[in-house]
C-alpha positions, 0 to 999 in steps of 0.5 A, a space after each residue: 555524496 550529499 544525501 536528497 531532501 524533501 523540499 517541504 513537509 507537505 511533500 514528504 508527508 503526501 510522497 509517504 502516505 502515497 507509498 501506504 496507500 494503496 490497491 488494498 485500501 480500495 478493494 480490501 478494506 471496505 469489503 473486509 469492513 462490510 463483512 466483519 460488523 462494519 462499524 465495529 470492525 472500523 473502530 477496532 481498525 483505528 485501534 490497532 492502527 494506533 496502537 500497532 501500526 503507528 509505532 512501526 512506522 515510526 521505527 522504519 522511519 527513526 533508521 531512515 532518519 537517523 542514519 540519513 541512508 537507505 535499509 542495508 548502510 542504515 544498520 550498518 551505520 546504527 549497529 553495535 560493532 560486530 551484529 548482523 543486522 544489516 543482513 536485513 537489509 537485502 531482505 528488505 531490497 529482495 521484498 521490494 524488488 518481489 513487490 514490484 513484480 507483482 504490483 506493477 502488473 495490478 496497476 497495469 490493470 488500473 492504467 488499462 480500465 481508465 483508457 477502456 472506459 475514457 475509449 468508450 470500451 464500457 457502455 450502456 447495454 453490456 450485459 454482467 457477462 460481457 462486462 466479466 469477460 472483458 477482464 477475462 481477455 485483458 488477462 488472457 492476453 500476454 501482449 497487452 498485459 506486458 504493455 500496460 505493465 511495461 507503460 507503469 514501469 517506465 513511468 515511474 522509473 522515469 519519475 525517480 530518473 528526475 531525482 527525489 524533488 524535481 521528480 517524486 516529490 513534485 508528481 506525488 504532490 500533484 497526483 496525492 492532492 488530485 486523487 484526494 479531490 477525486 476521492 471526495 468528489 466520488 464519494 458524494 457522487 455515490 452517497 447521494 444515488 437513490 437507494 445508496 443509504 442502504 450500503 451506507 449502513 452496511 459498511 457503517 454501523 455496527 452489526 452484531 448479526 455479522 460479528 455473532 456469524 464471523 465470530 469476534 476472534 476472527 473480527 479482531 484478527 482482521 483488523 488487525 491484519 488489515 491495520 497492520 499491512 495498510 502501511 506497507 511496513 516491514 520492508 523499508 518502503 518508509 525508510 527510504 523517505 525517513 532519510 530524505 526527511 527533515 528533522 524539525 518535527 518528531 516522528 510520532 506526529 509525522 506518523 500520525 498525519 500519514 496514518 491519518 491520509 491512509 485512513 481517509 482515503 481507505 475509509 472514502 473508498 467505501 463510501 464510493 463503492 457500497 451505495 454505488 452497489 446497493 443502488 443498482 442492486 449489485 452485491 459487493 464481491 471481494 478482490 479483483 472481482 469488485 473492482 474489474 467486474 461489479 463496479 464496472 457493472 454499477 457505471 454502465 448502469 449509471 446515469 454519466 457512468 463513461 465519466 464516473 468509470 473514468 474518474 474511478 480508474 484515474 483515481 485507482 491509476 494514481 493509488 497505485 502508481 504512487 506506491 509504484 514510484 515510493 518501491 522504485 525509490 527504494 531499489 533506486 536508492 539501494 544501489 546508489 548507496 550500496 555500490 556508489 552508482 550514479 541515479 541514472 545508472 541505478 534507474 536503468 539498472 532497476 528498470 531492467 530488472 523490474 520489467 524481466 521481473 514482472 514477467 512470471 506473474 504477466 505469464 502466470 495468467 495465460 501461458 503459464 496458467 497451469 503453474 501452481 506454487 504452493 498450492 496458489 491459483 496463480 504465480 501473482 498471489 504466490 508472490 503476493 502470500 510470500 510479501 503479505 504473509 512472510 516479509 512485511 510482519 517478520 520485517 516489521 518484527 525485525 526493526 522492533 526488535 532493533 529499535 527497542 532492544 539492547 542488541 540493536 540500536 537500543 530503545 533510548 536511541 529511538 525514542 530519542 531520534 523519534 521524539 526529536 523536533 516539535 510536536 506529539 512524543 512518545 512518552 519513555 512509559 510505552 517501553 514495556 509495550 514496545 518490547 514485550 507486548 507489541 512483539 507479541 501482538 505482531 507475532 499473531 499477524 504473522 501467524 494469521 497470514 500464515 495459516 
């Protein structure tokens, strides 16, 4: 069976920086960023991108390129006879399937918030109560939720049915460019409100007060928390797309240029939401809160905020729907590569299981609202926890070991595939970082995310 290509470079990198960014650019990253110094916490941020994230991803994508299959037939295709890292591979088919359980029903949310405010539902005269009730009764409902879940399943899986360039590749690349231009446009729209200068200098310039007040230790920790789960890594979400790649570039500056979008569009996120809310007065929350209740409080306040809420959530539809399609490929691929399936098959049988699937965390909101596991409030962040805080570091950990050691692909196999075609290389230097500092340095993230 001859294996998918990208059509062009432009549409691997937009498809890849798609899958990285995500929900968690907008709602974490400028919050975090606010909250831990801002400027401070920014530069560290791009520190540990490069120095951790961007050699991580470009291991995910050396297996993916190299082996030209999806995570499980990858090592077992780059093994040494008689090792068991294929196992892996399940892992990482289990952690996409998990993802996908949840997230789906985020950017279900997202779907529902652009109608709502394209419909007129978010107006002028709301009061900050009606506005947060609105998102309670979203939540409280299992029927709409299950719709606008059902509706973001059935469209990605019918974007995967077309195949990797009639259909990702062609959606990605209209819907990255176009939420691209969104970004900017919102992003200018709210630096110039009166009074958006103030949160200009709470997201952007250093302040030591809030460093001296979150302590430096738990400063650095967050960045490189955030730096680390900004691009998805660990559960082969970048692997699948580093074997549909070309080889006429090397992976470092492929990585670079995907880091860099991510970045972009983390960082723009901040600019739209920090002046729009010191504008009007309104302090930031975190999480679901910031997107769902204060900044849908800072449009029905704004002059043309019908327009503005609706741009914001057609942005956000398109951020997380981008990540929607690139996991749908995984587990699509999956199945074609593992039983030799063919593409419509394996969508059906992926659609299946991601809609009865998704059902738990739909659930978890209302009829089974009084179901706590591990102590979670909800069943979404248990399946949250269980991706964030367990497989996305300790997989991550797992591919360096592969790349860099003797009992895996081994360190000169992946340096030579990473730096194959033309651009930036890793120099054979970094091999004491790659396997003994970096090691170390992921180690902490997963021990951060778990205590």
């Amino acid at each position: 069976m001859n294996r998918d290509s990208f059509g062009s470079r432009l549409g691997f990198i937009l498809v890849s920086a798609g899958c990285a960014i995500g929900i968690g650019n907008v709602w974490r990253f400028p919050y975090v960023a606010g909250e831990n110094g801002g400027g401070l916490f920014v530069l560290l941020y791009l520190l540990f991108l490069i120095t951790m994230g961007l050699p991580v991803l470009t291991m995910e994508l050396s297996v993916g390129r190299a082996s030209r299959k999806s995570a499980y037939h990858a090592y077992k295709t780059l093994e040494k006879p008689g090792t068991k890292w294929h196992i892996h591979g399940w892992v990482c088919l289990i952690g996409n399937l998990l993802l996908m359980m949840y997230y789906t029903t985020v950017s279900g949310w997202m779907v529902a918030y652009f109608y709502k405010f394209a419909a007129g539902s978010f107006h002028a005269g709301m009061t900050p109560q009606s506005v947060g009730e609105e998102f309670n009764r979203l939540l409280a409902s299992p029927v709409e939720l299950t719709g606008w879940m059902a509706l973001t399943v059935l469209l990605g899986f019918f974007v995967c049915s077309k195949g990797l360039q009639n259909g990702i590749e062609k959606i990605s690349t209209y819907m990255m460019t176009s939420l691209l231009l969104l970004i900017v446009i919102l992003a200018v729209h709210s630096i110039l409100l009166p009074g958006g200068t103030s949160g200009l200098r709470f997201y952007l310039i250093p302040d030591l007060g809030k460093v001296q007040a979150a302590g430096l230790k738990n400063v650095i920790t967050a960045a490189m928390n955030q730096a680390f789960f900004t691009l998805s890594l660990g559960i082969a979400s970048m692997e699948i797309f580093g074997s549909y790649m070309s080889r006429e570039n090397t992976l470092p500056k492929e990585a670079a240029t995907i880091c860099a979008l991510d970045t972009f569009v983390a960082v723009m996120a901040g600019l739209i939401i920090f002046p729009a809310c010191f504008a009007f007065g309104i302090q930031p929350d975190q999480g679901p809160a910031l997107i769902f209740v204060t900044l849908p409080n800072v449009f029905i306040n704004m002059t043309g905020g019908r327009i503005w809420g609706t741009l914001f959530f057609l942005f956000m539809t398109f951020a997380s729907f981008s990540t929607v399609i690139a996991v749908s490929e995984n587990l699509i691929s999956f199945l074609i590569d593992t039983f030799g399936i063919s593409r419509p098959r394996s969508v059906l049988i992926n659609l299946i299981l991601v809609l009865a699937g998704s059902m738990p965390c739909i659930l978890g909101f209302n009829v089974w609202n009084a179901v706590h596991i591990l102590g979670k409030e909800t069943i979404l962040d248990f399946e949250d926890y269980i991706v964030s805080s367990f497989l996305l570091p300790l997989g991550s950990f797992i591919f360096l070991l592969f790349c860099v050691t003797g009992i895996g692909w081994g360190f000169d196999a992946y340096m030579k595939e990473c730096n194959y075609g033309k651009g930036m290389k890793f120099s054979a230097k970094l091999k004491p970082y790659f396997q003994y500092i970096l090691p170390v340095l992921l180690l902490l993230v997963f021990l951060s995310g778990v205590l």
